[in-house]
C-alpha positions as CSV (number, residue, x, y, z in Angstrom):
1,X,0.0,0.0,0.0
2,X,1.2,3.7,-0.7
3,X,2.3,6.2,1.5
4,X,-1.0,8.3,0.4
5,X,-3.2,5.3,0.9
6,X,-1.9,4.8,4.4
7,X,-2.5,8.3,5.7
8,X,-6.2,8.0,3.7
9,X,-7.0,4.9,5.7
10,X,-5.2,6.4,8.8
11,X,-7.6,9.5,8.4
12,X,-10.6,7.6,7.9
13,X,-9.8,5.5,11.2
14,X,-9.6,8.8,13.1
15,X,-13.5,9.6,11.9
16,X,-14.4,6.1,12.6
17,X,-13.1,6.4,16.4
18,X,-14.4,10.2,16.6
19,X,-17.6,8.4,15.2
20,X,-17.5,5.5,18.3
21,X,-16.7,8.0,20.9
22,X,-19.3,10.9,20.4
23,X,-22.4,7.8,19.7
24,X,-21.1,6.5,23.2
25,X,-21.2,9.6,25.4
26,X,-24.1,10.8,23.3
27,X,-26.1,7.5,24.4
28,X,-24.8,8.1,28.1
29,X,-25.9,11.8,28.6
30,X,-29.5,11.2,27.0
31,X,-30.1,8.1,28.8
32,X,-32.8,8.9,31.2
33,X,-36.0,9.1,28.3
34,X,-37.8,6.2,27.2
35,X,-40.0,5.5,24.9
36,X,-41.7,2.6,23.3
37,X,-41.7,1.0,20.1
38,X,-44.1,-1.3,18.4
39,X,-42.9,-2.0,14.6
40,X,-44.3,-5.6,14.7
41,X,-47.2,-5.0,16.5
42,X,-47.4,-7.9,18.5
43,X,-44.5,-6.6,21.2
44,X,-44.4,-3.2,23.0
45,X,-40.1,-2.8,23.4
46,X,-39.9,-0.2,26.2
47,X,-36.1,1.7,25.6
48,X,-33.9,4.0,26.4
49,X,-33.0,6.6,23.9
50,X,-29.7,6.0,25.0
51,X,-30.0,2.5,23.0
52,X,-30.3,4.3,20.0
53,X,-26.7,5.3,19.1
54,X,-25.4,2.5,21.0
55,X,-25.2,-0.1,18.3
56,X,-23.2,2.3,16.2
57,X,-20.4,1.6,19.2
58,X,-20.5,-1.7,17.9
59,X,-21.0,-1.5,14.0
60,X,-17.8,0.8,13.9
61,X,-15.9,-1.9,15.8
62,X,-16.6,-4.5,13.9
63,X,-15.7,-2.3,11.2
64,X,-12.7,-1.3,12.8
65,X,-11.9,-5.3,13.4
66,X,-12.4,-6.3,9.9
67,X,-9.7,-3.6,7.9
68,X,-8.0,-2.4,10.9
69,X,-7.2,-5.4,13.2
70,X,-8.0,-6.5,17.0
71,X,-5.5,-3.6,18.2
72,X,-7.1,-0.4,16.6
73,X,-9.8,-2.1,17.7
74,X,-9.0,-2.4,21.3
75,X,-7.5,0.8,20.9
76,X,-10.5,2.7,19.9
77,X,-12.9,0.8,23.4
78,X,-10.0,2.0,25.7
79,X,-10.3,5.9,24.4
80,X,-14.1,5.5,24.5
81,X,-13.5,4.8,28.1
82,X,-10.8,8.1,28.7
83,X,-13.9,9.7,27.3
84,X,-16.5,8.7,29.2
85,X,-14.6,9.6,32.1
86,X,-13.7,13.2,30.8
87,X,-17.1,13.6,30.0
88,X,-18.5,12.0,33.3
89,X,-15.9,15.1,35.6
90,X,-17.4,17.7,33.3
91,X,-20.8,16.7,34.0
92,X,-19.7,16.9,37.9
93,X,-18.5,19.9,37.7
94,X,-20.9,21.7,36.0
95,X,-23.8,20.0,38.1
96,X,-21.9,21.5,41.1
97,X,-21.6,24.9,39.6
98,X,-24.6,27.3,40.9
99,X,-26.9,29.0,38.6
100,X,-27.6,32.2,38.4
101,X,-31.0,34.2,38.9
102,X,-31.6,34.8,35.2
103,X,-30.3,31.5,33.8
104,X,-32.0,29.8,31.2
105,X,-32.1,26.4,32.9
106,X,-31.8,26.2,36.7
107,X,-30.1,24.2,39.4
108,X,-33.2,21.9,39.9
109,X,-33.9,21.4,35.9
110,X,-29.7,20.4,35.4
111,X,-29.9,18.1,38.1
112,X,-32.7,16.7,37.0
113,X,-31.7,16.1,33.7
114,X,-27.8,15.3,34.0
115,X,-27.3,14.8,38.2
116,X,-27.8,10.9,37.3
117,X,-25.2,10.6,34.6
118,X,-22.3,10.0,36.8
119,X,-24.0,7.1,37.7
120,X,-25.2,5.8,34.3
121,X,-21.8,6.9,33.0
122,X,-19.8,4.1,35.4
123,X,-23.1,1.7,35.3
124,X,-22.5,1.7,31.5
125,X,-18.6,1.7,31.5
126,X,-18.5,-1.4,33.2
127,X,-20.5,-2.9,30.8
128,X,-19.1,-1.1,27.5
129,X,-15.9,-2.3,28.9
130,X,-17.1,-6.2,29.3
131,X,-19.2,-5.8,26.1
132,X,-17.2,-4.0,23.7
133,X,-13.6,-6.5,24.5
134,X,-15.9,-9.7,24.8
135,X,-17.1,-8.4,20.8
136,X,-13.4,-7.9,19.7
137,X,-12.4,-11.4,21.0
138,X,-15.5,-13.3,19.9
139,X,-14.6,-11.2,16.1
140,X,-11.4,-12.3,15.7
141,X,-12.1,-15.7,17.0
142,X,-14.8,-16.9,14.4
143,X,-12.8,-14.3,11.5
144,X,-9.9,-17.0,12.4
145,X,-12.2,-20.1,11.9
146,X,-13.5,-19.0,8.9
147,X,-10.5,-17.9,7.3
148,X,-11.7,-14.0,6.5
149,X,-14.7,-15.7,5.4
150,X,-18.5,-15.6,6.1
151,X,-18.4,-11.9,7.5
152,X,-22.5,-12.0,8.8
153,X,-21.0,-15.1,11.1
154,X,-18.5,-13.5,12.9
155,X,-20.5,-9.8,12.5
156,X,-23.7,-11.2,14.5
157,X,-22.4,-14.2,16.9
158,X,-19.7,-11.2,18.0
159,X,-22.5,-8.8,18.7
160,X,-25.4,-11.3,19.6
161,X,-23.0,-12.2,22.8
162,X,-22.0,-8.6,23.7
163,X,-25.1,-7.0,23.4
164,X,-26.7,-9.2,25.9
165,X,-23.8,-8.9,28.6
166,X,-24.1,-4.7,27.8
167,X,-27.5,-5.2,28.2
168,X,-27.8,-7.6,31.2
169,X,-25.0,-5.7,33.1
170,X,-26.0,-1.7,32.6
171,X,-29.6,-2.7,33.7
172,X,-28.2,-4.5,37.0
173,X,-26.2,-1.4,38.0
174,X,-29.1,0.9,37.0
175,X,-30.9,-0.9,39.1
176,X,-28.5,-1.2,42.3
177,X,-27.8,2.3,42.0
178,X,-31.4,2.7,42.4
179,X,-31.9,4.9,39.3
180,X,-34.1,2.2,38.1
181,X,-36.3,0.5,39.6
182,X,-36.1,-3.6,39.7
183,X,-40.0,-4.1,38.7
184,X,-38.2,-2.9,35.3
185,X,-35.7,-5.0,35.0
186,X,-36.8,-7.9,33.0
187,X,-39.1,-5.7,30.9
188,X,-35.9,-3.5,30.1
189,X,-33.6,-6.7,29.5
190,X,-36.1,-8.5,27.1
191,X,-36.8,-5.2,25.0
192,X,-33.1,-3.8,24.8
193,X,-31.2,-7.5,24.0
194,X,-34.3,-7.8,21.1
195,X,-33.8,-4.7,19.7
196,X,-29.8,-4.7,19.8
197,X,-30.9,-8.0,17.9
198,X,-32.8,-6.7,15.7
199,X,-30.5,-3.6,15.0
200,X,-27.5,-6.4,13.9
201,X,-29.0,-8.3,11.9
202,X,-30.4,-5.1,10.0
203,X,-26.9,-3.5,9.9
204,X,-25.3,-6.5,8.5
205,X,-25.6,-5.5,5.2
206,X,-24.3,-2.3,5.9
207,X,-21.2,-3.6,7.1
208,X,-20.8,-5.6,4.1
209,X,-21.0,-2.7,1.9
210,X,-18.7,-0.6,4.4
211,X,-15.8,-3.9,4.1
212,X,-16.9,-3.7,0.0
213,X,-15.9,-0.4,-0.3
214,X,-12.6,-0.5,1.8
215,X,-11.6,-3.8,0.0
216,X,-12.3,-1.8,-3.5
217,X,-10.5,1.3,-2.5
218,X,-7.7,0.3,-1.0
219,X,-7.0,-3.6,-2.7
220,X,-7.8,-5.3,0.1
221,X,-7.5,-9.7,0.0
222,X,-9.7,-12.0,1.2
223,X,-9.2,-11.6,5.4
224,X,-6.0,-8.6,4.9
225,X,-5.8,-5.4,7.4
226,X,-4.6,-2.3,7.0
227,X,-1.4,-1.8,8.5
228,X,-1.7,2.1,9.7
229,X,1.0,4.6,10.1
230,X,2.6,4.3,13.5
């Protein structure tokens, strides 16, 4: 691969991480709201909006796992977690600092809104953390079996096993922290692991015409990584 190639790919895997870390402190900060959804009609899923960009974490991943390797990979979880942090202190310290009398939003209304996100923020660390690594290992592992072959095997079994510890192990702590209540817990489980489902298996093609276009662009073989810039 060329010199230009390299710092193209390299480029594109800074957008792909900027990409993973704003969809994961995006989905921590606008937890708390939840709404329903019914597209079958026969099941009511009662979710966070914080699930919604939360499958992205793990669609840019995989990507990341396919062209980039297990490294950038693992590379990319362990910033998300710096940020989360960073993002967690500045939440902190702007929930500590008072309002003044003609401010737009008061004390009450910030706490209201972002005083749990500490919480949520570690709650959902702890199982990014377990998620995100167990999806990287389980990747790699069935991309080795198969030989770079069969990406929708390694693309759903990966995220089929992660998205159910994420799911199982933020609820729990939501839950212990008391920012949930327990009567919600198997209501919250059964509706967030079927949706992440649901949102794989839908976003399977896309990452088959993500790998297309990488493979296409830069003349990438059958299971071959990009070897970026150090």
């Amino acid at each position: 691969m060329k010199k230009e190639q390299k710092s193209e790919a390299f480029t594109i895997f800074l957008i792909l991480g900027a990409m993973f870390i704003a969809a994961l402190v995006a989905s921590n900060l606008i937890f708390q709201k939840f709404f329903y959804w019914n597209p079958f009609g026969w099941f009511n899923f009662e979710l966070s909006v914080g699930i919604l960009p939360y499958p992205i974490t793990f669609l840019i991943t995989d990507v990341i796992s396919e062209i980039y390797g297990k490294k950038r990979a693992n590379q990319v979880v362990i910033a998300g977690i710096f940020a989360s942090l960073f993002s967690m202190l500045i939440i902190l310290l702007a929930n500590y600092a008072p309002a003044i009398s003609n401010s737009p939003i008061d004390n009450t209304t910030f706490s209201k809104v972002f005083g749990l996100s500490p919480i949520a923020v570690l709650a959902s660390m702890l199982a990014y953390l377990f998620a995100q690594f167990i999806d990287i290992r389980i990747y790699h592992f069935w991309k080795q079996k198969t030989h770079g072959k069969h990406l929708w095997i390694r693309n759903n079994f990966s995220t089929f096993s992660s998205q159910f510890i994420d799911t199982f192990t933020v609820i729990t702590f939501l839950c212990l922290f008391k920012v949930l209540p327990w009567n919600l817990f198997t209501t919250l489980l059964i509706s967030g692991f079927l949706f992440k489902i649901i949102i794989a298996l839908l976003d399977t093609p896309i990452l088959y015409f993500i790998v297309y276009l990488f493979k296409t662009r830069f003349h990438l073989k059958m299971g071959e990584e990009i070897k970026l810039i150090e």
